[in-house]
C-alpha positions in Angstrom: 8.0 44.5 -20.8 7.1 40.9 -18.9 10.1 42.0 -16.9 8.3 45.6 -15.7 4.8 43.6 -15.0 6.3 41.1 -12.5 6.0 44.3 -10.1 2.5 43.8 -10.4 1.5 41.4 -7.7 -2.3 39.9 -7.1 -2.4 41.3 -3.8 -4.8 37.8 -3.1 -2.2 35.3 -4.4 0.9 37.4 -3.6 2.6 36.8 -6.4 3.2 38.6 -9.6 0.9 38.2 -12.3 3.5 36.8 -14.8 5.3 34.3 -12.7 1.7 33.1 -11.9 0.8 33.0 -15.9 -1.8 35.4 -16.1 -0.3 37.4 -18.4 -1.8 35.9 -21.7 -0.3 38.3 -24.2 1.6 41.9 -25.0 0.8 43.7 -28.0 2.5 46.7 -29.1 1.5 48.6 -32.0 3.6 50.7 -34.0 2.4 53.9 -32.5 3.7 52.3 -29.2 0.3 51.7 -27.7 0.3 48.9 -26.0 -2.2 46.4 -24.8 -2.0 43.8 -22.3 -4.5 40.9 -22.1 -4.4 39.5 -18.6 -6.5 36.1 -17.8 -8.4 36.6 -14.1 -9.2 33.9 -12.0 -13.0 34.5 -12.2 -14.4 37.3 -14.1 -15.9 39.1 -11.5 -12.7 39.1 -9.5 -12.8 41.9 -7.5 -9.1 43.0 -7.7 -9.4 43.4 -11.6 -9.5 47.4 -10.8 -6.4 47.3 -9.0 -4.5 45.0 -11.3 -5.6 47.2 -14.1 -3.9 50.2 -12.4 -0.9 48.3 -11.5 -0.6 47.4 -14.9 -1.4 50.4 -16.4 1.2 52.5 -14.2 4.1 50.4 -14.9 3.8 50.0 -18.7 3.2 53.7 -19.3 6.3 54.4 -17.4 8.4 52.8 -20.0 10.0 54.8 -22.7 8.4 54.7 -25.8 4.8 54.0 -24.8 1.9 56.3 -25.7 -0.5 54.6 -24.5 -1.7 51.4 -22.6 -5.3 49.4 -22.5 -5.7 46.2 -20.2 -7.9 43.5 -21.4 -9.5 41.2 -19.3 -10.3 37.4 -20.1 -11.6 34.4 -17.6 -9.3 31.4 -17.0 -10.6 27.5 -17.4 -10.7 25.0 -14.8 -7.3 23.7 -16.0 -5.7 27.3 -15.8 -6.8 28.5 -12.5 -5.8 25.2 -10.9 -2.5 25.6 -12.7 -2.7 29.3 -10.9 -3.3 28.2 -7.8 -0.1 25.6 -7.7 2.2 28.5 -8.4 0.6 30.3 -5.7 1.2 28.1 -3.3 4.9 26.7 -4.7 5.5 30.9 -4.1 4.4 30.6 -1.0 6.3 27.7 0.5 9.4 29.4 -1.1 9.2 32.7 0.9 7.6 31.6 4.0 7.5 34.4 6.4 9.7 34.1 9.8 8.2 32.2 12.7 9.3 31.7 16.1 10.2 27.7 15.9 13.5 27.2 15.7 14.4 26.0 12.2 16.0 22.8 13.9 12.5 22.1 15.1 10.9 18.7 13.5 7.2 20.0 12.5 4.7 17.3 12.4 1.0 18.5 11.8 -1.1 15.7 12.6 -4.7 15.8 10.4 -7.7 14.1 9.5 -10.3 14.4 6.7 -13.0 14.5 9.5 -14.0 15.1 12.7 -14.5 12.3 15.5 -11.4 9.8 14.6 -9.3 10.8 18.0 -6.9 13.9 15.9 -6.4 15.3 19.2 -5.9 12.1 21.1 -3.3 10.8 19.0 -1.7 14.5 18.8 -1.5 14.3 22.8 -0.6 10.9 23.3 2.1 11.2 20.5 3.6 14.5 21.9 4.1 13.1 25.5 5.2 9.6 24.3 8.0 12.0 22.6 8.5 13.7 25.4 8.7 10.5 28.1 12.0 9.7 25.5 13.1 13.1 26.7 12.6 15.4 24.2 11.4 18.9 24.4 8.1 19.1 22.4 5.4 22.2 21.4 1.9 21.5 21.1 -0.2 23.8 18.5 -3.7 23.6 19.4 -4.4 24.4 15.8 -8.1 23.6 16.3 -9.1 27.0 17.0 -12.9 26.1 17.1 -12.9 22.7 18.7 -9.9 23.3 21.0 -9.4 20.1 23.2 -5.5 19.7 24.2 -5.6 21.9 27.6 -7.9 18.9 29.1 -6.4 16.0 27.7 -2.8 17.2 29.2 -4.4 18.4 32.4 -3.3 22.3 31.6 -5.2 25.6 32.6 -4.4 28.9 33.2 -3.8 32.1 30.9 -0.7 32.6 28.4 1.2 35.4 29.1 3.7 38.0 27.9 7.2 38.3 28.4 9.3 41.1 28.7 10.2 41.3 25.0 6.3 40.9 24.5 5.9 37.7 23.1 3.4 35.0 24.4 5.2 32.3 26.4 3.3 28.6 26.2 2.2 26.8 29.4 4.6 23.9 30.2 4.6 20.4 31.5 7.1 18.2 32.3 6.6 14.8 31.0 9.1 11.7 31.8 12.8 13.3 31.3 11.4 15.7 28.7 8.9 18.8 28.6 5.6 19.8 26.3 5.1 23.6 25.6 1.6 24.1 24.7 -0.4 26.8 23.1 -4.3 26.7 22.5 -7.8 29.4 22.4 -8.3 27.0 25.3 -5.7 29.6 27.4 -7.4 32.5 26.1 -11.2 32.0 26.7 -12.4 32.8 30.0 -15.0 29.9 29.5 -14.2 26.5 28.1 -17.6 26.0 27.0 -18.2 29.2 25.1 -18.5 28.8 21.2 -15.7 30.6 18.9 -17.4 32.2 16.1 -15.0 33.0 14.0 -14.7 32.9 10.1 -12.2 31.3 8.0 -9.4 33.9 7.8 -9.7 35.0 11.2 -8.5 31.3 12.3 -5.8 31.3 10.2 -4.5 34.9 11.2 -4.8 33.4 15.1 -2.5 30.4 14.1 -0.7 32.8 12.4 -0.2 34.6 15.6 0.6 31.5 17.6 3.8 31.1 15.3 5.0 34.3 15.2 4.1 35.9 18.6 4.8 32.6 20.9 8.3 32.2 22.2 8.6 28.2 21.5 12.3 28.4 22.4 14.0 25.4 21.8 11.9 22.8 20.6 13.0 19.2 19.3 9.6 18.6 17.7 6.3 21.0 17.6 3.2 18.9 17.0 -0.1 20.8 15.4 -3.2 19.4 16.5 -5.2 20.1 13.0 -9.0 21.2 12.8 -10.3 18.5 10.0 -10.4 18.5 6.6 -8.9 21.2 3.9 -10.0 24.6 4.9 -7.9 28.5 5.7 -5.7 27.1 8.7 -4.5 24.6 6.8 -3.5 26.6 4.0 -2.1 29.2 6.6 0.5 25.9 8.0 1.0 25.3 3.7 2.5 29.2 4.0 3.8 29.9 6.9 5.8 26.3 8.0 6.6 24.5 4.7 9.1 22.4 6.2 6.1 20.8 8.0 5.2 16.8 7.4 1.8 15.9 8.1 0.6 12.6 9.7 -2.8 11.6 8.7 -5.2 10.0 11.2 -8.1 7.8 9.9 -10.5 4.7 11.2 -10.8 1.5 10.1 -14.2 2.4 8.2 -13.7 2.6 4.0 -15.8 6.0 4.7 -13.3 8.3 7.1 -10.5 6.5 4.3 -12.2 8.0 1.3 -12.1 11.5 3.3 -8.9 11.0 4.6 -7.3 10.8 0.8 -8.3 14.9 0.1 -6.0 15.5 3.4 -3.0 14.4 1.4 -3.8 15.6 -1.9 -4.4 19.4 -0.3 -1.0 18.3 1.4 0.9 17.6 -1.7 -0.4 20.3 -3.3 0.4 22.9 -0.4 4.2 21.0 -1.3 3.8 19.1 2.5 5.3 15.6 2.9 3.0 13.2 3.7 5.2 11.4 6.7 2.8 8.3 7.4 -0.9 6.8 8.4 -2.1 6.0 11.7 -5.2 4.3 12.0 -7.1 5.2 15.1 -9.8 2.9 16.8 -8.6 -0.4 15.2 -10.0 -3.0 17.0 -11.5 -3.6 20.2 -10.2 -6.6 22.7 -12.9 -7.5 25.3 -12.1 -9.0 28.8 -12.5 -12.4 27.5 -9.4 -12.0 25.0 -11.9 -11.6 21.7 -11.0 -8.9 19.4 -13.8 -7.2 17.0 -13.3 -4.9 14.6 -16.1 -2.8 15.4 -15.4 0.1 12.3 -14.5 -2.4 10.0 -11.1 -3.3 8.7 -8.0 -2.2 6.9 -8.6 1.6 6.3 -5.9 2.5 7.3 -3.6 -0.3 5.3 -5.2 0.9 2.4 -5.2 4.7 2.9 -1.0 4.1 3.3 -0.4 2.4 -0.2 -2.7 4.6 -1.8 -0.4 7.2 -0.4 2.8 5.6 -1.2 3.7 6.4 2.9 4.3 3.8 5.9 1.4 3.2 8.4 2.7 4.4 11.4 0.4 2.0 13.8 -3.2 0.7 14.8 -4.3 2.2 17.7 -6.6 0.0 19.4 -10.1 1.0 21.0 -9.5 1.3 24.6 -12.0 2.7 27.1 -9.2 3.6 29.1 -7.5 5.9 26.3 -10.9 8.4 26.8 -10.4 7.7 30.2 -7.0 9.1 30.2 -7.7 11.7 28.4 -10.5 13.1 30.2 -8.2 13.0 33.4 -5.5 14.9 32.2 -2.6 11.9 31.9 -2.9 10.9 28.5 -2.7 7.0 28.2 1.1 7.1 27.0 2.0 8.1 29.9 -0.1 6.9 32.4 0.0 3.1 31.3 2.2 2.8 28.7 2.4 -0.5 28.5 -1.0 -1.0 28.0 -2.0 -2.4 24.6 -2.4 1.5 23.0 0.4 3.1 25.4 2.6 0.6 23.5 1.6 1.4 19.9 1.5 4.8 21.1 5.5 4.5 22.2 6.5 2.6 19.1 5.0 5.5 16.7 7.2 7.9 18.6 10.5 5.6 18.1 9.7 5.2 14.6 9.1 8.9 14.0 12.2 10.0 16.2 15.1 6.9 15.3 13.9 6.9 11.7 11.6 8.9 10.0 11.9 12.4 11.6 15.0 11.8 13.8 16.0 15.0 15.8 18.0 17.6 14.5 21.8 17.3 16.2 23.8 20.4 15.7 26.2 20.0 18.4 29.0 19.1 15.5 27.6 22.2 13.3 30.6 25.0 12.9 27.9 27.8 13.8 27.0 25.8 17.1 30.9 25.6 17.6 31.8 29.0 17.1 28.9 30.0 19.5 30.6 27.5 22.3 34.1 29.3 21.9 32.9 33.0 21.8 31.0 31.6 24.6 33.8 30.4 26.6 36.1 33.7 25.2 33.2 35.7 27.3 
């Protein structure tokens, strides 16, 4: 009978009710009524009708049973977190398809809050990667504080193609090329305020995935909004291959916040790749360095993670500078004290970390060269 009620699927979860351990118990009595006692998540759950239905159909379809009742109980704290991890270990094992290439290194770079340079360190990173020659996507995940069209000096509309997909605006950076995709491309007015709710942003990155034509991509970078809300959840679903970089600052505060990135990580089954602390110290003209948002946030942050720190990115007037103009810092001086740590995250990530996918020895990719070359 357990077997006939994994057809019945919380249509909020989207997984069956048994593999997600709601059903507490099956009675059958000797008259073969039956009664099925199913925990909910809270007890005003307002799917219990339709659950009750579904359950109700499929038991009384099975031979031998008179009658059927569904009982409803409430879970504890203990349960419905349980809940939730199968929930979202379902989702990362039947992702739904997406347009990036599944050769494509995904690296979602987050922060616990706002105001620690997420975007500039997405941008910099991303056209650092690309200088090497690599072709890289830029997901301007931030649907609400969109930023990446000005710090890459990009405007213009995204369009369709003839197989009606979106097609990202490009740039060409060093011996390699960024595809970006942002709201930025879709407002007629930079400054106008997206008011949009929770699942609404996750249904436009949603849309960004599955509707742009990335083509081939050696790495996609996602520019995150901060903290632990519906698009991230949405990247936990739809891109479970993803590894997510987490940005903080020197100060113990943006560390403390920082930590609930990477548990919600973990728990959404992401690998955490590494840290990069943002706005380490600052150098002024006379060669003395002060570390103006304290120290060692970032140090700790990685071993309380278990994960490498990346790089400290110093505080450079010039990186805002950059960015403001279009030509982020990487590539614009990057030899500068920041273009450099900016360039040695990107080796690390590519020669050792996250190094690219090669598949020119793969037996697919070598059929495809002789059937081409057969015509």
């Amino acid at each position: 009978m357990r077997g006939t009620l994994r057809g019945v699927v919380d249509p909020e979860l989207g997984a069956n009710i048994v593999d997600l351990g709601m059903v507490n118990a099956i009675d059958v009595a000797d008259d073969g009524f039956v009664l099925v006692t199913v925990a909910l998540t809270i007890s005003g759950c307002p799917l219990r009708v339709q659950i009750r239905d579904d359950v109700e159909s499929k038991v009384r379809g099975l031979p031998g049973v008179t009658g059927v009742k569904v009982k409803f109980g409430e879970m504890d704290q203990e349960q419905r977190s349980a809940v939730m991890q199968r929930a979202r270990r379902h989702a990362s094992e039947h992702a739904p398809e997406t347009e990036v290439p599944l050769t494509t290194r995904i690296v979602a770079i987050a922060s616990g809050k706002g105001g620690v340079g997420k975007s500039s360190v997405t941008v910099n990173l991303a056209s650092a990667l690309a200088a090497r020659g690599y072709s890289v996507g830029v997901l301007d995940a931030d649907i609400w504080g969109f930023s990446v069209p000005r710090m890459l000096g990009l405007s213009g509309r995204l369009e369709a193609t003839d197989k009606g997909q979106i097609s990202p605006l490009e740039v060409p950076v060093g011996a390699g090329r960024i595809k970006v995709v942002s709201m930025g491309f879709l407002v007629d007015d930079e400054d106008m305020a997206i008011m949009w709710r929770g699942l609404m942003l996750a249904k436009a990155v949603e849309e960004f995935l599955v509707k742009v034509a990335w083509g081939p991509m050696d790495y996609l970078l996602i520019d995150m909004p901060p903290g632990t809300g519906d698009v991230q959840m949405a990247l936990g679903r739809l891109l479970p291959r993803t590894e997510m970089v987490v940005v903080t600052t020197p100060a113990l505060a943006a560390q403390k916040v920082a930590v609930r990135v990477a548990d919600m990580a973990r728990r959404s089954y992401l690998k955490v790749l590494g840290v990069i602390e943002n706005m380490s110290t600052f150098t002024c003209d006379h060669g003395e360095t002060y570390p103006l948002f304290g120290v060692g946030g970032g140090e700790t942050l990685a071993t309380d993670l278990g994960v490498p720190l990346l790089g400290r990115i110093p505080l450079e007037p010039e990186v805002s500078l950059a960015n403001d103009s279009g030509k982020p810092l990487s590539v614009a001086a990057p030899n500068s004290a920041a273009g450099s740590v900016f360039a040695a995250i990107a080796d690390r990530i590519a020669d050792d970390l996250l190094p690219p996918v090669n598949m020119s020895g793969c037996t697919a990719r070598m059929l495809s060269a002789v059937e081409n070359a057969l015509g």
